[in-house]
C-alpha positions, 0 to 999 in steps of 0.5 A: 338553794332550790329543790324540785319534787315531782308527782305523777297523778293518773286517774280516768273515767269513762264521760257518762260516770264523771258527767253523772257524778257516779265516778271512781275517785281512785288514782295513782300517784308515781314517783320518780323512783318508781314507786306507786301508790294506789289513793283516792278521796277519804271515805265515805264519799261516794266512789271512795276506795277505801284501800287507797291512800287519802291525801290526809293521810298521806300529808300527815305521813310525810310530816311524820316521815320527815321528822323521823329522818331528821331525828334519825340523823340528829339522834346519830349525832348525838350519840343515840343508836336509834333500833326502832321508831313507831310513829302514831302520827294524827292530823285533825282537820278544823274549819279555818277563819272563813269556814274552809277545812284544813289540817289544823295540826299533826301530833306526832306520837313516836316511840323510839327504841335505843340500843343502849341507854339514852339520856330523856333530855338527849332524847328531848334535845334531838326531836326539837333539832328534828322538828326544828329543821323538818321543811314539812313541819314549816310548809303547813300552815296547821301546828305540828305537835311531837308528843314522844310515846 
């Protein structure tokens, strides 16, 4: 089974700006659901808007989201009602074999909210089932880490 996933990336700058290397690295990104989002390259580089959201930024949150969505879904099965999840999700970035920077590793902080008790090995059990199955986690070449809070 095959999955198709879609962005729309608009950006624009008038010659002079690009040519001088004086340009906005703002943009947009767009979903097919209708969603936009303001990004732009991380700061401090010049022309950076730090009100967009970088592309760092946004990996390590879709990794973030991801395992959540799994874990949602696996803490249900397993009899967990699950009132409220708070990821502090980070990505470092480290220079690879041949000096190039990459995200070397996401740690994924969550903590989660229980209505109810919820047995810690249950707990444990669901975020490895939630790591395991996150497509994201495995589309990375860095580690993803899940270190719950």
């Amino acid at each position: 089974m095959s999955h198709a996933y879609t962005a729309h990336v608009v950006w624009s700058a008038d010659a002079e700006a690009h040519r001088s290397g004086q340009y906005s690295r703002a943009h947009e990104w767009r979903f097919d659901g209708g969603a936009s989002v303001r990004a732009s390259s991380a700061p401090p580089v010049p022309g950076s808007d730090p009100s967009g959201v970088d592309p760092e930024e946004a990996l390590v949150a879709a990794v973030s989201s991801c395992h959540m969505l799994f874990f949602l879904a696996h803490a249900r099965r397993h009899g967990l009602v699950v009132t409220a999840y708070d990821d502090q999700a980070e990505g470092r970035m480290s220079p690879n074999a041949e000096g190039k920077l990459y995200i070397s590793r996401v740690t994924l902080r969550p903590l989660v909210t229980f209505d109810g008790p919820a047995d810690p090995a249950v707990v444990t059990q669901v975020h490895d089932l939630a790591h395991s199955d996150c497509y994201l986690s495995h589309s990375i070449r860095g580690d993803v880490v899940v270190t719950p809070r």
